[in-house]
C-alpha positions in Angstrom: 5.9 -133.4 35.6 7.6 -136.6 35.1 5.1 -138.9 35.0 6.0 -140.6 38.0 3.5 -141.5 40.9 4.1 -139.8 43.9 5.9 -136.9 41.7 2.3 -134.4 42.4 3.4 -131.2 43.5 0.2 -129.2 45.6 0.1 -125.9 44.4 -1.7 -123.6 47.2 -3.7 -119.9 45.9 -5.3 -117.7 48.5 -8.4 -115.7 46.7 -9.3 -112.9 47.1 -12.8 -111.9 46.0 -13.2 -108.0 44.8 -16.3 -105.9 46.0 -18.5 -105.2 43.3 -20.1 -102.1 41.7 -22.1 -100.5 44.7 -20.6 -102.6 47.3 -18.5 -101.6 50.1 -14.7 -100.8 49.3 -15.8 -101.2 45.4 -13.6 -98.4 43.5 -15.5 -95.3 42.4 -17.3 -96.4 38.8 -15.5 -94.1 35.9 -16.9 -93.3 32.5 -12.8 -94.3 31.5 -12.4 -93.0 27.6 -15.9 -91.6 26.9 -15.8 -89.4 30.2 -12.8 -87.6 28.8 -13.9 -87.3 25.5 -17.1 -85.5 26.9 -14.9 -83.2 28.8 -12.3 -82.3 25.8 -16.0 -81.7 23.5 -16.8 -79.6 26.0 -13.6 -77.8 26.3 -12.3 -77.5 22.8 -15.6 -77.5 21.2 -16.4 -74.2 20.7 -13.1 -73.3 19.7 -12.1 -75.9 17.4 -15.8 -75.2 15.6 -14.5 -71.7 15.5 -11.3 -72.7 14.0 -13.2 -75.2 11.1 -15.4 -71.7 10.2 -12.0 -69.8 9.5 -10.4 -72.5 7.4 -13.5 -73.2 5.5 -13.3 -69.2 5.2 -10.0 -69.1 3.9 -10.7 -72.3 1.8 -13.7 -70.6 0.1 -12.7 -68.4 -2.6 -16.1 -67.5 -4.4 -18.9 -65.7 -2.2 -21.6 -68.1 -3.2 -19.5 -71.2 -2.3 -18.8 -69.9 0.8 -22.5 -69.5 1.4 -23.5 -72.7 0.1 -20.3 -74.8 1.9 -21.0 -72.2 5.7 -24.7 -72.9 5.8 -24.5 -76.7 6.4 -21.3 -76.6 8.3 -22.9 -73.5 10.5 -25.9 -75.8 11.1 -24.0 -79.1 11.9 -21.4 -77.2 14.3 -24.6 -75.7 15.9 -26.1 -79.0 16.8 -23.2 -80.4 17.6 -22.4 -78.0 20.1 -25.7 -78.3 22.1 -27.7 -75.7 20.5 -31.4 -75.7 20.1 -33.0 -76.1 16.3 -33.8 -72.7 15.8 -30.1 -71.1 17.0 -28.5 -73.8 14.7 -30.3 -72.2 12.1 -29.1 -68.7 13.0 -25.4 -69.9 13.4 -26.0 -71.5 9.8 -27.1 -68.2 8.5 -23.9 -66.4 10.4 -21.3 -69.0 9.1 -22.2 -68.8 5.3 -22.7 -64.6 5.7 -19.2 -65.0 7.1 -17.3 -67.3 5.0 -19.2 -65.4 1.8 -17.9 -61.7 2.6 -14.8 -61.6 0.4 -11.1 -60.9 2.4 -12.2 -62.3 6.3 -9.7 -64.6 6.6 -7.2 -62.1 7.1 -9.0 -61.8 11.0 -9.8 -65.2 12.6 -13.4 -63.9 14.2 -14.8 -67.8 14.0 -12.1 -68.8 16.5 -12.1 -65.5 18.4 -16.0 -66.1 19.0 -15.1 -69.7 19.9 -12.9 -69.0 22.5 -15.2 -66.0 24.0 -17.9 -68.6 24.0 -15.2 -70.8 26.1 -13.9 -68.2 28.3 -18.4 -67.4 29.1 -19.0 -70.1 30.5 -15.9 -70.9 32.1 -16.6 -67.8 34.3 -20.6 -68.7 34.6 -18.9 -72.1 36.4 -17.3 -70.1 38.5 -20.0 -67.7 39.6 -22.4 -70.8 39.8 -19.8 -72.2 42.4 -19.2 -68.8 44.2 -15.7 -68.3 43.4 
């Protein structure tokens, strides 16, 4: 702009007004970033838990450290994976046997059990839905 009079240029926008949540033509709402990290939990949960037991196995070198470090680790990846009060309790109990039996982390059975847990109900999905 110069500063001139007469020098005001028009400037012309077409809007366009977009449809809102619920409306007609409106775009199908998506969960964006929390929606995929609910689907990677759900995959990778059970295996990745599994895979935390066998390092905290191989990590513990004494019996009763393994005991005392699997039971609250056995609980916590028990809840965290969906399972009732009672079953995290079991899993507790499991995890600190496991990681207090000397020599089992030559054979990684938390991430073996992990991934059978995966691969169940992967193919309960696909009885539910007839395939």
């Amino acid at each position: 702009m110069s500063g001139r009079k007469g020098d005001d240029e028009v400037l012309e926008v077409e809007v366009e007004r977009l449809p809102l949540d619920g409306e007609p033509g409106a775009p199908p709402p998506s969960g964006g970033g929390l929606e995929t990290a609910r689907e990677v939990h759900q995959v990778l949960g059970p295996v990745l838990a599994g895979v935390l037991i066998d390092l905290l196995d191989a990590a513990t070198v004494s019996p009763p450290l393994g005991l005392v470090l699997g039971l609250p680790v056995g609980y916590y990846l028990g809840r965290q994976l969906g399972l009732p009060q009672g079953r995290a309790a079991s899993l507790a109990f499991l995890v600190g046997a496991y990681c207090a039996i000397p020599f089992t982390f030559a054979l990684p059975v938390g991430t073996l059990v992990g991934v059978w847990v995966r691969l169940k109900g992967v193919l309960a999905a696909r009885r539910a839905r007839g395939e």
